[in-house]
C-alpha positions as YAML, in Angstrom:
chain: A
units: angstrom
residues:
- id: 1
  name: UNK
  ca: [62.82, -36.61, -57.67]
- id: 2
  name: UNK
  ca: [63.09, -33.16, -56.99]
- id: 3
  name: UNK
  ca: [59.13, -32.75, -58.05]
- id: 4
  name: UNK
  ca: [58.34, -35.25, -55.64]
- id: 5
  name: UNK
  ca: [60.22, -33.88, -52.58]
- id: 6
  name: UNK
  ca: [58.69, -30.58, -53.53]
- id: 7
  name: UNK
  ca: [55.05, -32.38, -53.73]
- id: 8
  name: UNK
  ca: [55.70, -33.67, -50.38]
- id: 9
  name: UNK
  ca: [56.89, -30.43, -48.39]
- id: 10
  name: UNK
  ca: [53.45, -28.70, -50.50]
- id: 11
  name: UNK
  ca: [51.25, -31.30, -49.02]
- id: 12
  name: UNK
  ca: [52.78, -31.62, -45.80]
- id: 13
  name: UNK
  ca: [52.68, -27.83, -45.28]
- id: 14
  name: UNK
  ca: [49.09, -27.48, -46.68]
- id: 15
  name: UNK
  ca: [47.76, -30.14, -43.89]
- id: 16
  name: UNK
  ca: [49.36, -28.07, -41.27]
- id: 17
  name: UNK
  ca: [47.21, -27.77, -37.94]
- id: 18
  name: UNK
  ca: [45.37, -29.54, -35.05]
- id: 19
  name: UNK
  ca: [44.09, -32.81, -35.27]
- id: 20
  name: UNK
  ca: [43.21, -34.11, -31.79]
- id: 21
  name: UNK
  ca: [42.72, -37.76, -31.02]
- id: 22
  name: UNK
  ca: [40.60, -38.80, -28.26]
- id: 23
  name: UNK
  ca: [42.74, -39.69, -24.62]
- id: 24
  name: UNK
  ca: [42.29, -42.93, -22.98]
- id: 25
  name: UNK
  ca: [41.94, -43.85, -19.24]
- id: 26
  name: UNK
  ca: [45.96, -43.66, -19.15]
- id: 27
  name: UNK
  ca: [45.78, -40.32, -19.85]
- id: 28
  name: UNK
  ca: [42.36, -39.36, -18.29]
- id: 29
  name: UNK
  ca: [41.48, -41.94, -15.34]
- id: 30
  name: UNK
  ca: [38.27, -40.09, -14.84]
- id: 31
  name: UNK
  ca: [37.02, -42.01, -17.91]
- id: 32
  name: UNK
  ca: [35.00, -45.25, -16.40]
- id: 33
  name: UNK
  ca: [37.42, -48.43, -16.22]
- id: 34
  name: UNK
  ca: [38.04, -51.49, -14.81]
- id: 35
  name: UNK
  ca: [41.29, -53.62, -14.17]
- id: 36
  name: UNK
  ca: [41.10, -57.31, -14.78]
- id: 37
  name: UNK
  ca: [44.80, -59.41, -14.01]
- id: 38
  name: UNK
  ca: [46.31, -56.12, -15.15]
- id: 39
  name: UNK
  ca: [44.40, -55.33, -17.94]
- id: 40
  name: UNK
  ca: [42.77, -52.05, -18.07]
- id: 41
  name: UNK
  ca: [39.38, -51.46, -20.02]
- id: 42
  name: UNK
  ca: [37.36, -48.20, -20.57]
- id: 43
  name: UNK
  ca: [33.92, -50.14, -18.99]
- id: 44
  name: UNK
  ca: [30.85, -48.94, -17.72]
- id: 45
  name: UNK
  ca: [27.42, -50.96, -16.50]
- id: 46
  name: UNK
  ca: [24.11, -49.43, -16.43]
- id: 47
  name: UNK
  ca: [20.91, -50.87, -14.41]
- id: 48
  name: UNK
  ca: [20.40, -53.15, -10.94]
- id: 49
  name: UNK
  ca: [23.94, -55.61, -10.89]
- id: 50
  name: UNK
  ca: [21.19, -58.11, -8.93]
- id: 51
  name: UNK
  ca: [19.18, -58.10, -12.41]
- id: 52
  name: UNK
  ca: [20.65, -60.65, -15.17]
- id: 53
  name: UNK
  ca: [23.52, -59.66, -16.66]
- id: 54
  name: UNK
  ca: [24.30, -58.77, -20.86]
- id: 55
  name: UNK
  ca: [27.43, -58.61, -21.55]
- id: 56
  name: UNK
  ca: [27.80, -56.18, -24.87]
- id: 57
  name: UNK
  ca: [30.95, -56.96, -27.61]
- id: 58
  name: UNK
  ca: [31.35, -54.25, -29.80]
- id: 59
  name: UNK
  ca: [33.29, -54.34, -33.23]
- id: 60
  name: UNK
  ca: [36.30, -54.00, -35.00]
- id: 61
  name: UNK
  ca: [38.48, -55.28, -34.62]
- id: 62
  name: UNK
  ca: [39.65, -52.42, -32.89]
- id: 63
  name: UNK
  ca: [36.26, -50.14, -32.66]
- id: 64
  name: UNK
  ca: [34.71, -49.51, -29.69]
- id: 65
  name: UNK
  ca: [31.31, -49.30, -27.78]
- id: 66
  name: UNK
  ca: [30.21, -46.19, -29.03]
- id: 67
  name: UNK
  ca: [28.07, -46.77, -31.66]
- id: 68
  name: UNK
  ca: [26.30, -49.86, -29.38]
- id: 69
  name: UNK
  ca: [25.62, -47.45, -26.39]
- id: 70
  name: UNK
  ca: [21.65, -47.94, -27.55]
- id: 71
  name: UNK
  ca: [21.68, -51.02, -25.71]
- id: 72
  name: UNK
  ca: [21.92, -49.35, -22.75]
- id: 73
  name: UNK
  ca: [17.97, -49.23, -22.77]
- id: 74
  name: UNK
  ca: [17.95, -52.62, -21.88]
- id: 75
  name: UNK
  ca: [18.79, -51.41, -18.07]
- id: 76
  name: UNK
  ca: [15.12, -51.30, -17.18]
- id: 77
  name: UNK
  ca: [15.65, -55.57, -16.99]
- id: 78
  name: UNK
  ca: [19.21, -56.13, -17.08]
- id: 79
  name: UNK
  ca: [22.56, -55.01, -16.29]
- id: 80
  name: UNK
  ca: [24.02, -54.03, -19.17]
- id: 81
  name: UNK
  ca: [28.02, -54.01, -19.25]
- id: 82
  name: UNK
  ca: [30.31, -52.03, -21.87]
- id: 83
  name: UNK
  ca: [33.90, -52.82, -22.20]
- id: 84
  name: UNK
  ca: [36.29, -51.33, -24.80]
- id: 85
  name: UNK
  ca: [38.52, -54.30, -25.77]
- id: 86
  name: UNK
  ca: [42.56, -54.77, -24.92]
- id: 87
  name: UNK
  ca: [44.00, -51.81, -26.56]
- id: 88
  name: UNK
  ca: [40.81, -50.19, -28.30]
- id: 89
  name: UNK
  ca: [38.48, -47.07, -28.12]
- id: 90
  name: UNK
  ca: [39.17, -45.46, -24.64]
- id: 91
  name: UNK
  ca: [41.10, -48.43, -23.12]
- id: 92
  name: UNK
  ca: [45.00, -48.01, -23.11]
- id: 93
  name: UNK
  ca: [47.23, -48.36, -25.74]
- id: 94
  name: UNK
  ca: [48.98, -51.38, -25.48]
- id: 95
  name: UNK
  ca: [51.69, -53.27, -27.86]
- id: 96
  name: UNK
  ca: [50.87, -55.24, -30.81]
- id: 97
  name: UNK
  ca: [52.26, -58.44, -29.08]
- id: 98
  name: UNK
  ca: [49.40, -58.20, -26.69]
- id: 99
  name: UNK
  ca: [46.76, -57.99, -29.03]
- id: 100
  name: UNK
  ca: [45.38, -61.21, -30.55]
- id: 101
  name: UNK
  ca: [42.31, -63.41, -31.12]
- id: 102
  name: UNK
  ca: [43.57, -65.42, -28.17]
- id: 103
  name: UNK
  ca: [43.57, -62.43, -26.09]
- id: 104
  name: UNK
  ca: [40.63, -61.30, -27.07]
- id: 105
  name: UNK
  ca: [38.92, -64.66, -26.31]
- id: 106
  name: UNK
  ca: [40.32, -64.68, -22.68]
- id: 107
  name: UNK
  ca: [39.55, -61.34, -22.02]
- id: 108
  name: UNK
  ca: [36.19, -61.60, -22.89]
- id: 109
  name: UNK
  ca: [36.43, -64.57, -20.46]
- id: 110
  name: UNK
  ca: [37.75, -62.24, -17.95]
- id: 111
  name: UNK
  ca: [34.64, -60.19, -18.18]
- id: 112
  name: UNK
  ca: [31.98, -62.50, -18.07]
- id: 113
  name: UNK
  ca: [33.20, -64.25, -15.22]
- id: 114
  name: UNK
  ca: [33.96, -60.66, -13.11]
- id: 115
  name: UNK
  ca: [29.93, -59.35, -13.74]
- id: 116
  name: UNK
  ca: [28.65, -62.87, -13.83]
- id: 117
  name: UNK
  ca: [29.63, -64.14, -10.24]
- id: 118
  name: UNK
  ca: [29.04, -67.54, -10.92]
- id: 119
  name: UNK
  ca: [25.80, -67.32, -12.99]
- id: 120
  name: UNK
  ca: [24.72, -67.68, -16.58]
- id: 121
  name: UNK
  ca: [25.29, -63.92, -18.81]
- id: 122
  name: UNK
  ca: [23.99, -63.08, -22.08]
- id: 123
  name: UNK
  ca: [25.88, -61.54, -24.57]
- id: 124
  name: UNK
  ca: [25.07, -59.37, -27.47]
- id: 125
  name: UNK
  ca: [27.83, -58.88, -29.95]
- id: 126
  name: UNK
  ca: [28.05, -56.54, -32.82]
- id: 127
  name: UNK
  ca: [30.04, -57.79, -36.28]
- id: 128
  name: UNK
  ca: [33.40, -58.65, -34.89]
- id: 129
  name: UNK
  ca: [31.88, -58.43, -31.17]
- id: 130
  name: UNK
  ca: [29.77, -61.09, -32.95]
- id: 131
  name: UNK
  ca: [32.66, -63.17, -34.20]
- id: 132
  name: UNK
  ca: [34.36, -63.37, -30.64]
- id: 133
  name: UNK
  ca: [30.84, -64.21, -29.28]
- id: 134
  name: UNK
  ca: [30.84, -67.20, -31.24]
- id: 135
  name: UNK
  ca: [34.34, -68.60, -30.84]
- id: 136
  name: UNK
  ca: [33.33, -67.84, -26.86]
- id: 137
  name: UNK
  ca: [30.00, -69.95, -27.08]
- id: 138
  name: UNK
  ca: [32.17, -72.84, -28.40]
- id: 139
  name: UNK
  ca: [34.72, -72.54, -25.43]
- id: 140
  name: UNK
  ca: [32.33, -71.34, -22.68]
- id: 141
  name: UNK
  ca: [28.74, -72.93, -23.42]
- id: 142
  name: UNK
  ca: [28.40, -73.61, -20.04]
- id: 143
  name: UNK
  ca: [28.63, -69.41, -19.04]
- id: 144
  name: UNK
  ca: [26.05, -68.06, -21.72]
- id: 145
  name: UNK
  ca: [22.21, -68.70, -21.57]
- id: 146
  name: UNK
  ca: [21.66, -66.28, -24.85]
- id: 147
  name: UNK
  ca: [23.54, -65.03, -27.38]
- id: 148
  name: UNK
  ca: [22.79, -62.61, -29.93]
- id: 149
  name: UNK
  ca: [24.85, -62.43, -33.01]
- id: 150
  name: UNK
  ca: [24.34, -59.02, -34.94]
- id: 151
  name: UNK
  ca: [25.67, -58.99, -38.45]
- id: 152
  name: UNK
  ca: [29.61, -61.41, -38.05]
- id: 153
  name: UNK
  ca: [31.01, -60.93, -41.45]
- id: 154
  name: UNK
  ca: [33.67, -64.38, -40.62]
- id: 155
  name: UNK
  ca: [32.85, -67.54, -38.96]
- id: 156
  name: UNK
  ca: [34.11, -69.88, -41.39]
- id: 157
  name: UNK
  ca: [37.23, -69.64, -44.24]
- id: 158
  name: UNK
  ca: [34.97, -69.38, -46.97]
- id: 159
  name: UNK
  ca: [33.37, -66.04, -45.20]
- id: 160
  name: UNK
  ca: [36.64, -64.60, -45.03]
- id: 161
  name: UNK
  ca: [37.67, -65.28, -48.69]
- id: 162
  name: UNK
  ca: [34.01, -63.92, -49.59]
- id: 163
  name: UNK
  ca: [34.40, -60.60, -47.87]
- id: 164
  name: UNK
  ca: [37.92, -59.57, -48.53]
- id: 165
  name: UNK
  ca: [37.23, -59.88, -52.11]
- id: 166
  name: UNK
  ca: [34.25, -57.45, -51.49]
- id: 167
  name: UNK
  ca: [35.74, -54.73, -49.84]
- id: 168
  name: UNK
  ca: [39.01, -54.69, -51.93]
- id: 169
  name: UNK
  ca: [39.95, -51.21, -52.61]
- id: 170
  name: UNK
  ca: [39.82, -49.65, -56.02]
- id: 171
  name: UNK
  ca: [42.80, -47.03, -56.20]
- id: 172
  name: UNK
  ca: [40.01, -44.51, -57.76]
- id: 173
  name: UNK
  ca: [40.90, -40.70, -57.60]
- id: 174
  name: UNK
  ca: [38.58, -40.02, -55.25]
- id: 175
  name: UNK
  ca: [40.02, -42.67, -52.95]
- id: 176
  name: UNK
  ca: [43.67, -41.85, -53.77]
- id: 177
  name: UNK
  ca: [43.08, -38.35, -52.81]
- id: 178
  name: UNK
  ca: [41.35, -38.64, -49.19]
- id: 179
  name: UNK
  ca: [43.77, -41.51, -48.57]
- id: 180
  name: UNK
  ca: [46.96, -39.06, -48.94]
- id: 181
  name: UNK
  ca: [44.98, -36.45, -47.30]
- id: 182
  name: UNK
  ca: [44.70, -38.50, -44.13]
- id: 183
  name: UNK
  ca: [48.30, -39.42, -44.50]
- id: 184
  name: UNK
  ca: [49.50, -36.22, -44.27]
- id: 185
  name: UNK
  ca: [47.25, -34.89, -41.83]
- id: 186
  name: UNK
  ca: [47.99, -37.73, -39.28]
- id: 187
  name: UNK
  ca: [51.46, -36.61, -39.71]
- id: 188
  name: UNK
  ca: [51.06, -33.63, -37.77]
- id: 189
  name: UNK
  ca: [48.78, -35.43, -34.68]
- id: 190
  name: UNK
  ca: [51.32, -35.04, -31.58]
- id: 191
  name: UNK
  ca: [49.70, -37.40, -28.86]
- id: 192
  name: UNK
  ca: [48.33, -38.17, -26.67]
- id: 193
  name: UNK
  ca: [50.14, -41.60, -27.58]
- id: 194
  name: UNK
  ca: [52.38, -43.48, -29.56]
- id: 195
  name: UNK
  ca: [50.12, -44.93, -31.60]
- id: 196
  name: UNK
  ca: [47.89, -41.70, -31.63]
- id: 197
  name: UNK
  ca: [48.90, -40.92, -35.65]
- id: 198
  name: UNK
  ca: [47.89, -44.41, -36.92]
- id: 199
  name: UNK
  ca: [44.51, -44.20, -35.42]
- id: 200
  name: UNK
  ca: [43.99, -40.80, -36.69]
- id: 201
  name: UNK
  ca: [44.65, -42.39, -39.92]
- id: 202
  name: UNK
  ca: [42.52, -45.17, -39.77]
- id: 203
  name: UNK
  ca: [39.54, -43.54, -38.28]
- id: 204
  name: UNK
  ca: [39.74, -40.93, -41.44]
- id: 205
  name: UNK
  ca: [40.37, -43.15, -44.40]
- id: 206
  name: UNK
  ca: [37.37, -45.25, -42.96]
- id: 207
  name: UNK
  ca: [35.10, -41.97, -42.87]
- id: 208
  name: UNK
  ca: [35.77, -41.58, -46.97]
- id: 209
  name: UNK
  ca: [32.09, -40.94, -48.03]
- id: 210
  name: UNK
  ca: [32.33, -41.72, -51.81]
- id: 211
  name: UNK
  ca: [30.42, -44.10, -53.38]
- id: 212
  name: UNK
  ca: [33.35, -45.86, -54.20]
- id: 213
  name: UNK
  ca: [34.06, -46.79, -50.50]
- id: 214
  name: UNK
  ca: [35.01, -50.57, -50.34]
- id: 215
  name: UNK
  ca: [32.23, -50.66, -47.00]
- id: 216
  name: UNK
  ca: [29.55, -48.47, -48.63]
- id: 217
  name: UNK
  ca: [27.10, -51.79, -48.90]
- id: 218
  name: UNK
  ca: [27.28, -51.71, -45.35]
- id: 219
  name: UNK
  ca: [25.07, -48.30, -45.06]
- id: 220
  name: UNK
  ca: [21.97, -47.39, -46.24]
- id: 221
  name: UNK
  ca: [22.82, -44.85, -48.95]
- id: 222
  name: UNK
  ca: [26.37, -46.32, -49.18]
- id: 223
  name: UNK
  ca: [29.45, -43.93, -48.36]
- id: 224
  name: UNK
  ca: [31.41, -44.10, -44.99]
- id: 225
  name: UNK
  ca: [30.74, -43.96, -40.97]
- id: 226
  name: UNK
  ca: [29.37, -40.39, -40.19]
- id: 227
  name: UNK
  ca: [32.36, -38.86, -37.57]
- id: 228
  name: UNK
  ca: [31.37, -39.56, -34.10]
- id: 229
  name: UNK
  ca: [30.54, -43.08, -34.65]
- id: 230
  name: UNK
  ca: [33.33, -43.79, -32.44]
- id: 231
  name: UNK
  ca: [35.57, -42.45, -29.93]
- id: 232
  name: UNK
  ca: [38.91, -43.87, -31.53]
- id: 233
  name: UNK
  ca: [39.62, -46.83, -33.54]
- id: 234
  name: UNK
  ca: [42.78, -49.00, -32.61]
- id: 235
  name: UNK
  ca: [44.69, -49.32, -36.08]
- id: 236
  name: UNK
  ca: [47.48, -51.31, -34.38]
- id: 237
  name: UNK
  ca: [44.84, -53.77, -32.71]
- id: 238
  name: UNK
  ca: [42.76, -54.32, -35.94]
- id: 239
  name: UNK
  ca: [46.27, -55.10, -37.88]
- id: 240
  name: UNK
  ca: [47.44, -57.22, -34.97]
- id: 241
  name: UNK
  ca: [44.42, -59.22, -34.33]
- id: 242
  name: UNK
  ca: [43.80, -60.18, -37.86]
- id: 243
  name: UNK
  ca: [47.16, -61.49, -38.53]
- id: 244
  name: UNK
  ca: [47.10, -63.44, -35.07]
- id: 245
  name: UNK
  ca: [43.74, -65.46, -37.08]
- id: 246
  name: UNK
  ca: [45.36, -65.78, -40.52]
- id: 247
  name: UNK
  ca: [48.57, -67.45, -41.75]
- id: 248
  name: UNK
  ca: [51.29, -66.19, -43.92]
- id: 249
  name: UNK
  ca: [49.24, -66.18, -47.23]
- id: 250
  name: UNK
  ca: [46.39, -64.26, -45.31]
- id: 251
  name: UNK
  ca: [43.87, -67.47, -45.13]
- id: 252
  name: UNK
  ca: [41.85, -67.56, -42.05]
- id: 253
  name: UNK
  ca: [43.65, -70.08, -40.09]
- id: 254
  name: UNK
  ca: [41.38, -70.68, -36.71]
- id: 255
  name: UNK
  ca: [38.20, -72.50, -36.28]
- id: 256
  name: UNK
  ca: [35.42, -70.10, -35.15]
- id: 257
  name: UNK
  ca: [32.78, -72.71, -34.57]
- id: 258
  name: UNK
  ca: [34.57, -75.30, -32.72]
- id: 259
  name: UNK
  ca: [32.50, -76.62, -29.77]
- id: 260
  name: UNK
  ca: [29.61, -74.52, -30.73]
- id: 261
  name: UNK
  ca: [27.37, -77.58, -30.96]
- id: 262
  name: UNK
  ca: [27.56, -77.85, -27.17]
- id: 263
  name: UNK
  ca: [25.74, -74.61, -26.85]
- id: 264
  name: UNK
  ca: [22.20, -76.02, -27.22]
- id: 265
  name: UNK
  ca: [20.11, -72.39, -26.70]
- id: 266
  name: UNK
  ca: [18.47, -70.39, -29.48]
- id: 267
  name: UNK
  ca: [21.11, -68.39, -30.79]
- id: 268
  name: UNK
  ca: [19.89, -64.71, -32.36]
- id: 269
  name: UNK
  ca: [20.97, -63.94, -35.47]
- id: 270
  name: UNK
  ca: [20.65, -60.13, -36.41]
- id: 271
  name: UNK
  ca: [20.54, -59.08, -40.46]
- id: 272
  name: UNK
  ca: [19.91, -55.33, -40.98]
- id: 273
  name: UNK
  ca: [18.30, -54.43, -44.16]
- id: 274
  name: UNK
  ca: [20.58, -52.69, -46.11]
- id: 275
  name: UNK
  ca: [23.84, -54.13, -45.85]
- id: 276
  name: UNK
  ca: [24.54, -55.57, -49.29]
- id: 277
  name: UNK
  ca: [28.05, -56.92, -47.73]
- id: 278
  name: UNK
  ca: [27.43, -59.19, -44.69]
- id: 279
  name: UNK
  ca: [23.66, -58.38, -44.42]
- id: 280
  name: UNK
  ca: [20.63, -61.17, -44.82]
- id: 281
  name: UNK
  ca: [22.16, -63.45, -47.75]
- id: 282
  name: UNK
  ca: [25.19, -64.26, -45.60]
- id: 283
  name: UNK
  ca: [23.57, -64.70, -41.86]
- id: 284
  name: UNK
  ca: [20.62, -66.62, -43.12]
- id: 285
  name: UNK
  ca: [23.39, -69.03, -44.55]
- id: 286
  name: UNK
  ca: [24.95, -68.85, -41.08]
- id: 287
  name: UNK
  ca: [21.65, -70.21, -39.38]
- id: 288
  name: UNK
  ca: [23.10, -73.79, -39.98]
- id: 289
  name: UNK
  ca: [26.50, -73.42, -38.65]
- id: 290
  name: UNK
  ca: [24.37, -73.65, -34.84]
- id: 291
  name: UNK
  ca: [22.26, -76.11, -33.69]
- id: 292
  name: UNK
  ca: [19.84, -73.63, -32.82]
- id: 293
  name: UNK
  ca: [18.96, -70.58, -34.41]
- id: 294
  name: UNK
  ca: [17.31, -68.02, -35.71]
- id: 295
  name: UNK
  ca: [17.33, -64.85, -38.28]
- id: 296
  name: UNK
  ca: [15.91, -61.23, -37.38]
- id: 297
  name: UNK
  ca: [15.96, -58.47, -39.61]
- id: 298
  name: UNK
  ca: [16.03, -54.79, -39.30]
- id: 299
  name: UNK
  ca: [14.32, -52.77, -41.65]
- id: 300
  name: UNK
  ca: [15.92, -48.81, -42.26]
- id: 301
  name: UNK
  ca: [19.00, -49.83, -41.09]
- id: 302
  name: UNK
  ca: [22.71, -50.64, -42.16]
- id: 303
  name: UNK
  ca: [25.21, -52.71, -40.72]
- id: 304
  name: UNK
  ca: [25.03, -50.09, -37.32]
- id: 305
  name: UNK
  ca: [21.55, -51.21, -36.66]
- id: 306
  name: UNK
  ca: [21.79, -50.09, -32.79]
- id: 307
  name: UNK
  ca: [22.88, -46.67, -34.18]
- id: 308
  name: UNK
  ca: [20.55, -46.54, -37.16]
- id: 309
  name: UNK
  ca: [16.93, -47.92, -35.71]
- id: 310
  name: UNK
  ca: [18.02, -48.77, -32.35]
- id: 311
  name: UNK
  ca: [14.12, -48.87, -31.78]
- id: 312
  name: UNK
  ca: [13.37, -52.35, -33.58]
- id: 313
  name: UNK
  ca: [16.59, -53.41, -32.96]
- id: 314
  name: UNK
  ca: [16.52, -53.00, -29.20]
- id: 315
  name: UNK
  ca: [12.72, -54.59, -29.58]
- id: 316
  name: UNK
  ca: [13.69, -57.42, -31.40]
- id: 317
  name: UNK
  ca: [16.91, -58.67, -28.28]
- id: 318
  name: UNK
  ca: [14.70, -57.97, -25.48]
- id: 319
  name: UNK
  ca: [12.00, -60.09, -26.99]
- id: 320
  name: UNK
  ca: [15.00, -62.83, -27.54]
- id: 321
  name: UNK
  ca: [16.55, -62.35, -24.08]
- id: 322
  name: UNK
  ca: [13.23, -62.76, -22.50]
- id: 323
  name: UNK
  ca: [12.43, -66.14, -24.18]
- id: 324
  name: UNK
  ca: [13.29, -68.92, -21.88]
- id: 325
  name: UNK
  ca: [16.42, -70.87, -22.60]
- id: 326
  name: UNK
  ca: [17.55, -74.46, -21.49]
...
């Protein structure tokens, strides 16, 4: 016992410093934000708001828009909106009671219907962003003319099941070591919130870059997100969110695809070419889940295509949202 106490006042001392974590509009309200019923979001929109509207959905749960930004060069045509969701990235912290799948649903909702005015939007969502995209095109068909899907790792049970058993973490030394590293580290963070130290801790144990990383089959070259992929990662929203969609024994528990059949359009699938994980095996299998659809894939990229080649990938949605739909 005494060893251990010892171990921990060694480690705890060692990680002694600064380890800032990104304010959000609570604590900055110069960073660009809207207020929806009395929800805030970090947002911004870039291009003519007369042009038709695209709607980005960034992933997570609990990421934010950072690594998506690319998309912004579809301004020249449309307007492109950015939101951080409830309680992620930039947007304020708010309790885990708030944060949901149901939430997330109706804010999404809340969004479309503020930069829509009435009309049609297109969305574009990215992995989770692409999850809530397609639980929205089964409530909403009647708001969306296209939808792109980039890379959802869950739309059915059986997805779920699939991936967790692929990115189960192996307790390797590497692992073990950056894991308690990060621990320790976030123990010092002071602010700029409450939940400030668990996002510290998430964003670093997801930035491990061995090649034992459960998520290396997302990248090209395996390891972990570079730092800088995103502003600040929401550990409470991810946690929250998830357990909202699963039951006590951790089984997906909602339907992602009900009412999709009423959404008639092309939907665009979005595969990049080195994701081992969730890449083209799994979205060409979720062609058929849609009455409509179809598979693009991105070569030189991993499962951040819009970071990693936002060239084709930005090539290959523009071509999609300019095709007519019904």
């Amino acid at each position: 016992v005494v060893g251990l106490v010892a171990l921990f006042v060694l480690s705890y001392v060692l990680t002694m410093g600064q380890y800032p974590v990104a304010e959000t509009v609570a604590q900055d309200p110069s960073i660009p934000n809207i207020t929806i019923e009395g929800v805030t979001y970090h947002a911004e929109a870039f291009g003519d708001p007369t042009n038709p509207v695209v709607i980005t959905i960034h992933g997570g749960p609990g990421a934010d828009y950072k690594s998506i930004l690319s998309l912004q060069d579809l301004a020249d045509e449309y307007y492109v909106v950015f939101y951080d969701q409830r309680g992620t990235g930039l947007s304020p912290r708010v309790s885990a009671q708030e944060l949901t799948l149901e939430s997330s649903i109706e804010d999404l909702d809340s969004i479309v219907d503020l930069y829509g005015n009435g009309e049609k939007v297109d969305l574009v969502g990215h992995s989770w962003g692409a999850i809530l995209a397609s639980a929205y095109l089964g409530r909403h068909p009647e708001k969306v003319k296209h939808a792109v899907l980039a890379e959802p790792g869950v739309l059915t049970a059986q997805d779920w099941e699939e991936f967790n058993e692929k990115v189960k973490i192996r307790l390797s030394p590497g692992v073990l070591y950056h894991f308690a590293k990060a621990k320790f580290e976030s123990l010092h963070v002071k602010g700029p919130d409450d939940q400030a130290s668990d996002d510290y801790f998430l964003q670093q144990i997801e930035m491990y870059q061995g090649s034992d990383h459960p998520q290396a089959g997302f990248r090209c070259g395996g390891g972990g997100p570079e730092a800088g992929e995103w502003w600040r990662h929401s550990a409470t929203a991810g946690e929250s969110i998830l357990q909202s969609a699963t039951d006590a024994d951790g089984k997906w528990n909602v339907d992602l695809l009900e009412g999709v059949e009423g959404f008639t359009n092309k939907v665009l699938f979005i595969a990049s070419e080195c994701n081992t994980l969730i890449g083209v095996e799994l979205q060409t299998r979720h062609l058929d889940l849609f009455p409509n659809a179809e598979l693009a894939i991105i070569p030189d990229a991993g499962h951040e295509m819009f970071a990693d080649n936002p060239g084709a990938s930005i090539t290959v949605v523009r071509e999609y949202l300019n095709s007519p739909a019904q």
